[in-house]
C-alpha positions in Angstrom: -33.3 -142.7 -125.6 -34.4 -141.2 -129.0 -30.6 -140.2 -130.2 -30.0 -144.2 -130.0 -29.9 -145.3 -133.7 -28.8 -148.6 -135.0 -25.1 -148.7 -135.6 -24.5 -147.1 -132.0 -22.4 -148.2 -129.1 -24.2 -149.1 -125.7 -21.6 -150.0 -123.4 -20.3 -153.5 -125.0 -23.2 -153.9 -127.2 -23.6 -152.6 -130.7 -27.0 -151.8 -131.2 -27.9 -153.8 -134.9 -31.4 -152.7 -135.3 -34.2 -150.3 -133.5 -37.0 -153.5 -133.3 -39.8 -151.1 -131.6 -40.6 -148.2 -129.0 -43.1 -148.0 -126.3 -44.4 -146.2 -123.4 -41.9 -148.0 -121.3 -39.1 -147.8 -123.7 -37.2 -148.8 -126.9 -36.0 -152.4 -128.2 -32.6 -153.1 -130.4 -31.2 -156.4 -131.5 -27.8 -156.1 -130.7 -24.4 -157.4 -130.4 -22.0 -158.1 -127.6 -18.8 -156.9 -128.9 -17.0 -158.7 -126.6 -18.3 -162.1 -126.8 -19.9 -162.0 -130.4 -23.4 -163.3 -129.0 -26.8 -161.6 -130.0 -29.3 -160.1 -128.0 -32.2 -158.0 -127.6 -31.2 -154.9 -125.5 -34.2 -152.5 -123.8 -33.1 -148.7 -122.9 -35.5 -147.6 -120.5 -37.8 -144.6 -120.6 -37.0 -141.6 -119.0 -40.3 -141.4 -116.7 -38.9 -141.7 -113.3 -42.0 -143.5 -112.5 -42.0 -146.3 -115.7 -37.9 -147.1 -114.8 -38.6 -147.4 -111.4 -40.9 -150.0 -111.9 -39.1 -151.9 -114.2 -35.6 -151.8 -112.7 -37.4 -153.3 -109.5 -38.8 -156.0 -111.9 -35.9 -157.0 -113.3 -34.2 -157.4 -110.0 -36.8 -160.1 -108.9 -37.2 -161.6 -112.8 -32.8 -161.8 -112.9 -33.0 -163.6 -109.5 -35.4 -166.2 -110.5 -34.9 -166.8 -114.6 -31.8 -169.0 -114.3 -31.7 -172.1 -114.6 -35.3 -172.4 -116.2 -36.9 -172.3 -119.8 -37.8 -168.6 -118.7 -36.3 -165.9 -120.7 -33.1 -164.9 -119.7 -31.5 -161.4 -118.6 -27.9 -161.1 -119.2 -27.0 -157.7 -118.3 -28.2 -154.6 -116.3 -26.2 -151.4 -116.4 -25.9 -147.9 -117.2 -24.1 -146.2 -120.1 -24.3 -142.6 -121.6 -27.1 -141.7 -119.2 -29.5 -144.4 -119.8 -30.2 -147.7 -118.2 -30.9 -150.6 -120.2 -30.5 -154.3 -119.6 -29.8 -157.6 -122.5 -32.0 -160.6 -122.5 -32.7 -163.6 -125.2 -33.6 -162.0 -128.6 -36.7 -163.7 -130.3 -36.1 -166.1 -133.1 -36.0 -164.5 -137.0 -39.1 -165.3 -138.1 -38.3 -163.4 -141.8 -34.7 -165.6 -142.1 -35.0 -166.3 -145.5 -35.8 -162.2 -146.5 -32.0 -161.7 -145.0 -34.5 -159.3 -142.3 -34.9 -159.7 -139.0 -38.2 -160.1 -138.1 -38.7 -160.9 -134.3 -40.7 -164.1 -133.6 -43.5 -163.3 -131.5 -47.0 -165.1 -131.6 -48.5 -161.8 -132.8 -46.3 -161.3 -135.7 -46.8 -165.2 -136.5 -50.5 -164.3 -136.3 -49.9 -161.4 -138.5 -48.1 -163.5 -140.9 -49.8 -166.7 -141.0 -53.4 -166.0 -139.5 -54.4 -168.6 -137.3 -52.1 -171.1 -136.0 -53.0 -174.3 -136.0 -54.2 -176.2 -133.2 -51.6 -178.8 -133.4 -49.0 -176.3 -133.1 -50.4 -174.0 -130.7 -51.2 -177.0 -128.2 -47.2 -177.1 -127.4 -47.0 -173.5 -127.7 -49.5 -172.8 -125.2 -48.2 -175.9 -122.7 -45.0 -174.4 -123.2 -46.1 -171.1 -121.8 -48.4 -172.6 -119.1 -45.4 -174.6 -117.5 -43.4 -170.9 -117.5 -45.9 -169.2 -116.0 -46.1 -171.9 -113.2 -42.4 -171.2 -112.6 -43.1 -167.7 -112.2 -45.8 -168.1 -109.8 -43.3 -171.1 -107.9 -40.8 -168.6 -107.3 -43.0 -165.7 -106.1 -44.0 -163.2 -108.6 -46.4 -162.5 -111.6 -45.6 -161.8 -115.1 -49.0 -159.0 -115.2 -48.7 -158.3 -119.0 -49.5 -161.9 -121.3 -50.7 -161.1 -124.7 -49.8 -161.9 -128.4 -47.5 -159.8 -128.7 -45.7 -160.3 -125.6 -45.3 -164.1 -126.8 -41.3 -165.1 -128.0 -40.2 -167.7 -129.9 -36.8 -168.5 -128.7 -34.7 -171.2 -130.1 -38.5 -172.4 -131.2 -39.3 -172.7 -127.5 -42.5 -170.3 -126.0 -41.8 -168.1 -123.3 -43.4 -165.2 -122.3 -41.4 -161.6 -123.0 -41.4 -158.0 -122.1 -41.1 -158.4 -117.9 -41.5 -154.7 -117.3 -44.6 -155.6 -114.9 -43.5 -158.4 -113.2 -43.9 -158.0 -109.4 -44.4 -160.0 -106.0 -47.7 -162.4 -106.2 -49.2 -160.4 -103.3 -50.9 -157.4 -103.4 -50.4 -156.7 -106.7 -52.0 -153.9 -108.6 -53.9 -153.6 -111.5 -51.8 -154.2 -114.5 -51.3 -155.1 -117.9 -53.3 -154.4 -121.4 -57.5 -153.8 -120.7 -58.6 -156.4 -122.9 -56.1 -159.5 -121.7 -57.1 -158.0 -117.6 -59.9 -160.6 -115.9 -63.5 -159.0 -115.1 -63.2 -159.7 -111.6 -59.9 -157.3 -111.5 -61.1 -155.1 -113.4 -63.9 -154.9 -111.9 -62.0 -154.2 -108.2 -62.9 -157.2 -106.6 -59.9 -158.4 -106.1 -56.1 -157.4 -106.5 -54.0 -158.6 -109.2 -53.6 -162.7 -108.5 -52.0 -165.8 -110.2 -55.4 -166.6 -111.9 -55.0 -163.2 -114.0 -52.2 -164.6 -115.4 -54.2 -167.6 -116.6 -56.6 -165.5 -117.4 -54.9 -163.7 -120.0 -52.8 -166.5 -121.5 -56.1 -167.8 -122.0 -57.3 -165.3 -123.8 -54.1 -165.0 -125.9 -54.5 -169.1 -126.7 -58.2 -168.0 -127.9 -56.8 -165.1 -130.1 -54.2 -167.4 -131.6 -56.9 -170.5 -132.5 -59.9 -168.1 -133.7 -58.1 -165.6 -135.3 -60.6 -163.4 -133.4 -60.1 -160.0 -130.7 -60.4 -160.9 -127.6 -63.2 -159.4 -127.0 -65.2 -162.0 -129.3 -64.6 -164.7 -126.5 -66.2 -167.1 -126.4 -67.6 -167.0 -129.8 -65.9 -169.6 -132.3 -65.6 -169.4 -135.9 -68.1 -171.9 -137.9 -65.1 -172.5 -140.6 -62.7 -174.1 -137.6 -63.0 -178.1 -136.9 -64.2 -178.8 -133.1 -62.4 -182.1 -133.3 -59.0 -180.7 -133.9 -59.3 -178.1 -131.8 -61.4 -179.4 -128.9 -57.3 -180.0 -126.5 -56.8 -176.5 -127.6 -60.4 -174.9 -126.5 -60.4 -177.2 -123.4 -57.1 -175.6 -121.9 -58.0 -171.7 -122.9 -61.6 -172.3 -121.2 -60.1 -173.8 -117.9 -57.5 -170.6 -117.8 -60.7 -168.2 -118.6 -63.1 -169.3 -116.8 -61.0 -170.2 -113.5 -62.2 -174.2 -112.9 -58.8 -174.8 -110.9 -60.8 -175.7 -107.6 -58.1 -174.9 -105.1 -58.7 -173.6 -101.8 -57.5 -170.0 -102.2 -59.8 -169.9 -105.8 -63.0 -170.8 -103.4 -61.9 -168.3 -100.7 -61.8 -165.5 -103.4 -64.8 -166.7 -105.7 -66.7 -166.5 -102.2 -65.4 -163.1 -101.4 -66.7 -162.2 -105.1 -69.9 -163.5 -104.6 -70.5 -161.5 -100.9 -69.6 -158.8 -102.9 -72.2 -159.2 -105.9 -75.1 -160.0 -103.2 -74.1 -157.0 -101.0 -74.0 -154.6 -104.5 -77.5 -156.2 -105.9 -79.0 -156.2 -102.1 -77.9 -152.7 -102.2 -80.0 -151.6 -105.1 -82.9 -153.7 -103.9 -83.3 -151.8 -101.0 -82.6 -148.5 -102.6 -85.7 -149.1 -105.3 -87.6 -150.4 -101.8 -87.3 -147.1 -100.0 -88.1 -145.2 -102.8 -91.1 -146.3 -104.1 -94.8 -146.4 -102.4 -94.7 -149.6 -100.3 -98.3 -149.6 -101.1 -98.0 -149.9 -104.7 -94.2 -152.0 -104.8 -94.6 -154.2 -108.1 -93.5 -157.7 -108.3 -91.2 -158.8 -110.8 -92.6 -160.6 -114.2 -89.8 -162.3 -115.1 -86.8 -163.1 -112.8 -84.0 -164.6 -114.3 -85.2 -168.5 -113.6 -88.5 -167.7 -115.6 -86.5 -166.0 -118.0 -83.9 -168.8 -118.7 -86.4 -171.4 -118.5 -88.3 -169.5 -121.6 -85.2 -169.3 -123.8 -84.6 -173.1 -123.0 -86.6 -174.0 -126.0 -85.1 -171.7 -128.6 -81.7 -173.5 -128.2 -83.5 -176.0 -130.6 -84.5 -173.3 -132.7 -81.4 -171.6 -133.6 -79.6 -175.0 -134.9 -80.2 -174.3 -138.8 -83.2 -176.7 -140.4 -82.5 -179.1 -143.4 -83.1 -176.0 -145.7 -80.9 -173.9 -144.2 -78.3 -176.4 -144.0 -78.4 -176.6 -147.8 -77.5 -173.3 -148.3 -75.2 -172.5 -145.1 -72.0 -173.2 -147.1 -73.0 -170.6 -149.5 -73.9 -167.9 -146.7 -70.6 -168.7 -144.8 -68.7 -168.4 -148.1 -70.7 -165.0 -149.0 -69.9 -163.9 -145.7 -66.2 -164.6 -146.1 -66.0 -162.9 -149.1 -67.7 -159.7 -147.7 -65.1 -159.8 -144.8 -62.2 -159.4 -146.8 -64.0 -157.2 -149.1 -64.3 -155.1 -146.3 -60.7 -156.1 -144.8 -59.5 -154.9 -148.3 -61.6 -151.3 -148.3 -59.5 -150.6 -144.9 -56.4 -151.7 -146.4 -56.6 -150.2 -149.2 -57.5 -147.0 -147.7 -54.6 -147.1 -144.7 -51.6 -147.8 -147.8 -53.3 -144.7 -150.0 -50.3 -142.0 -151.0 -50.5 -138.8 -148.2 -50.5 -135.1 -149.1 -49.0 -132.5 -147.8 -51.9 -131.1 -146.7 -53.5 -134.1 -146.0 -50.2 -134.3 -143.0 -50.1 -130.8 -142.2 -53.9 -131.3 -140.9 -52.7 -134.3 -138.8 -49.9 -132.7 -137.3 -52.8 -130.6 -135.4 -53.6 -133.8 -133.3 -51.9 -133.4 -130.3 -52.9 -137.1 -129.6 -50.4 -138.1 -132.7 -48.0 -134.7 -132.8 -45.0 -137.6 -132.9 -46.6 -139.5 -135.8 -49.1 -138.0 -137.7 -49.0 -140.4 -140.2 -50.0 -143.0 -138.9 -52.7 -140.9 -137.3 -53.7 -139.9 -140.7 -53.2 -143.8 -141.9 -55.5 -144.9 -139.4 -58.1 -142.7 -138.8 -58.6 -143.4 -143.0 -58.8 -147.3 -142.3 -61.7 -146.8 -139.7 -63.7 -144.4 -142.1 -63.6 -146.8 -144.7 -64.2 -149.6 -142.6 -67.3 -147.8 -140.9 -68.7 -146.7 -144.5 -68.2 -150.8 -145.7 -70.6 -151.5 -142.3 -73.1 -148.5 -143.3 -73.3 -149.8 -146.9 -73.8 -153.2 -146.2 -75.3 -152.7 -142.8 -79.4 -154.5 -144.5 -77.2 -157.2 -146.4 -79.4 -160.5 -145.1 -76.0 -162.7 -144.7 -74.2 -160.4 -142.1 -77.7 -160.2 -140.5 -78.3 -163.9 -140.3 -74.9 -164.4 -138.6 -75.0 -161.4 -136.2 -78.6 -161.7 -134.9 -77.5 -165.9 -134.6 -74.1 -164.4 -132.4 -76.4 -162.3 -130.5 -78.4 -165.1 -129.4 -76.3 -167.5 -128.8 -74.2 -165.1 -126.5 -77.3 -164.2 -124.9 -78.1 -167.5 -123.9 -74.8 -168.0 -122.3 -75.4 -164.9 -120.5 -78.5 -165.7 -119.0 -76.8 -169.3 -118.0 -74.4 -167.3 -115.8 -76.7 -164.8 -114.6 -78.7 -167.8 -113.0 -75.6 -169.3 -110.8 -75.3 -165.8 -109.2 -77.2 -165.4 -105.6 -78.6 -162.2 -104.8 -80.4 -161.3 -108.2 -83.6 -163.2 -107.8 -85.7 -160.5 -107.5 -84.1 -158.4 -110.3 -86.8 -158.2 -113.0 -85.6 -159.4 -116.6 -88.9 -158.6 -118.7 -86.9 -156.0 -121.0 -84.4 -158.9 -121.6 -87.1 -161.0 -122.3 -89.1 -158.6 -124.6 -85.6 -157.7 -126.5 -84.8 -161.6 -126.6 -87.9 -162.1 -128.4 -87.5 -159.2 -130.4 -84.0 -160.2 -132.0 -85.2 -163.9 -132.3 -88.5 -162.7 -134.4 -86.2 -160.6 -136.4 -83.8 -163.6 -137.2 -87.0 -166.2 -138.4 -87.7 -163.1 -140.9 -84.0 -163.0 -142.0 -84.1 -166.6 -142.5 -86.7 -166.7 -144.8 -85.3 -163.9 -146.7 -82.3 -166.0 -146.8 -84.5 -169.0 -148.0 -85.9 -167.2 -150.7 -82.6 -165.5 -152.2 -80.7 -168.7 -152.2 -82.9 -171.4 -151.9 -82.6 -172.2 -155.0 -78.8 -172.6 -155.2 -77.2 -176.2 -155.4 -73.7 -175.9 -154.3 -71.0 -173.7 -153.8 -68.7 -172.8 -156.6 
């Protein structure tokens, strides 16, 4: 796979350009010689193990894409030792450079930020009704994420069907951070809902601009109007609200589950303690959701704060691309020898020690921005205000799941009050430092 260059022959396609590699193989755009037409053609890794896997998802993908707005596979074969198969090459999305630049959703982000909420409405209905198909016809796609997003003839469809398998029993798959808790977790195998799960996460990526980790977090710069089709659909796929009967058999397996694991520790703490001397909790987690109930009200900023919130939101902008800028700048820096020599000693990065080396530089200089400006009173205001606010939602969750009422929450209560005393004090330092400001330049 790694003598393949661009210019090559593969059977009757002439490999145009080497678009990416990874663990599962590499990607060309290339032509059929034959018929003229352009492609994207995959030569599979070597790993007995990785083909395997994908060979047996092509077989059921190839059966199933035709005659839908799926992507298509043209060809599967074999040719100078490798196997490799043809499907529908993404859009250009760098045309006018006279580059090809394949049109994914995570390139687009890349290029253009965030996408508007206009624009990724149709994108993401696009990709819901191609998911459904999948799941109609019997298998899941296992791997939805930004990157795995093609534009194709300006049409959405998902891409990269490596880990598509049968809907039942299906194991855990796909990238850590587009999986559902619940899988994760082992509560259940891989299901239909995971696939939701992750387009909804990739729809939340796409509007925010944010990880998706930072779910549900929005950004304060972002209109709720607009966007409110867009965060309505990525919230139903997320959070599951399909009530069909097979979602209420599994949430009710989840929740036996939970109360077994929580009854479990209950009765663990029981049996060791002195049954003379057992304490009873301070705060369960109805007394401790009913005490943060009234600083909901608290954390909406006051008429002075509102004065001066555009000025905070535009200092915190310019800190984040200061601080964008320190890694940037840092990551495109010119590379000794030396300097590579060193990073060739990573056996992590032995086949790229530069971008090793490129990389490990952006993260220092991102983590020495976050030491310097770790006491600045802006970026404290508006992470003690995220902390909170996720907190809250936390506790709202906690409270809808049986088998935790006697679970004591006076540490989450002592550390709530904590961070929310330590926010009032950032506010007035706020106050003071800009109070006097009129409007925003």
């Amino acid at each position: 796979m790694a003598d393949h260059r661009s210019g090559d022959r593969l059977g009757n396609y002439r490999l145009l350009l080497h678009c990416g590699t990874g663990a599962y193989g590499s990607v060309f755009l290339a032509r059929d010689v034959v018929s003229g037409r352009e492609c994207a053609l995959k030569i599979l890794s070597e790993q007995t193990d990785f083909r395997e896997r994908e060979r047996n998802g092509l077989r059921q993908y190839q059966a199933i894409c035709r005659q839908s707005s799926l992507m298509q596979i043209y060809h599967i074969g074999e040719a100078d030792g490798v196997f490799y198969y043809t499907m529908d090459a993404a859009d250009n999305l760098s045309a006018d450079s006279g580059q090809y630049e394949a049109d994914t959703l995570q390139n687009r982000m890349e290029k253009y930020g965030r996408i508007k909420a206009s624009e990724l409405l149709e994108t993401a209905l696009q990709l819901e009704e191609c998911i459904k198909t999948l799941h109609r016809r019997g298998v899941l796609h296992r791997d939805i994420k930004p990157a795995n997003i093609l534009f194709v003839n300006g049409r959405a469809m998902p891409g990269d069907i490596g880990l598509v398998t049968e809907k039942e029993g299906a194991s855990l798959a796909g990238t850590a951070a587009f999986v559902s808790p619940q899988t994760a977790a082992g509560l259940r195998s891989f299901c239909r809902e995971d696939d939701f799960y992750a387009l909804g996460k990739t729809v939340y990526c796409a509007l925010t601009g944010n990880p998706p980790e930072k779910y549900p977090s929005f950004p304060e710069d972002l209109d709720l109007t607009e966007c409110k089709k867009v965060i309505a659909l990525y919230n139903r796929w997320i959070r599951g609200s399909e009530n069909t009967p097979s979602r209420r058999k599994k949430y009710w397996y989840s929740v036996i589950l939970i109360a077994v694991f929580f009854s479990t520790i209950a009765v663990g703490r029981f049996l060791s303690l002195d049954r003379s001397a057992v304490p009873e909790p301070v705060v369960d987690i109805h007394a401790y959701k009913d005490k943060t109930v009234p600083y909901c009200a608290l954390l909406v900023p006051d008429e002075k704060l509102q004065k001066i919130l555009p000025v905070l939101r535009q200092e915190k902008k310019r800190l984040s691309i200061d601080r964008m800028q320190a890694g940037t700048t840092a990551f495109q820096k010119a590379i000794s020898k030396e300097e590579l020599a060193e990073a060739e000693k990573n056996p992590d990065w032995v086949s790229d020690p530069e971008s090793f080396l490129r990389i490990r530089r952006k993260d220092d200089a991102i983590a020495a921005f976050d030491r310097e400006h770790q006491n600045d009173p802006v970026l404290q205001y508006f992470a003690a205000l995220d902390w909170l606010n996720e907190e809250l939602r936390r506790i709202t969750a906690l409270a809808q799941i049986p088998g935790i009422e006697n679970t004591d929450f006076s540490a989450d209560w002592a550390e709530f009050q904590k961070r929310f005393s330590e926010f009032e004090k950032i506010k007035r330092v706020l106050l003071k430092k800009y109070g006097s400001v009129r409007k925003v330049d």
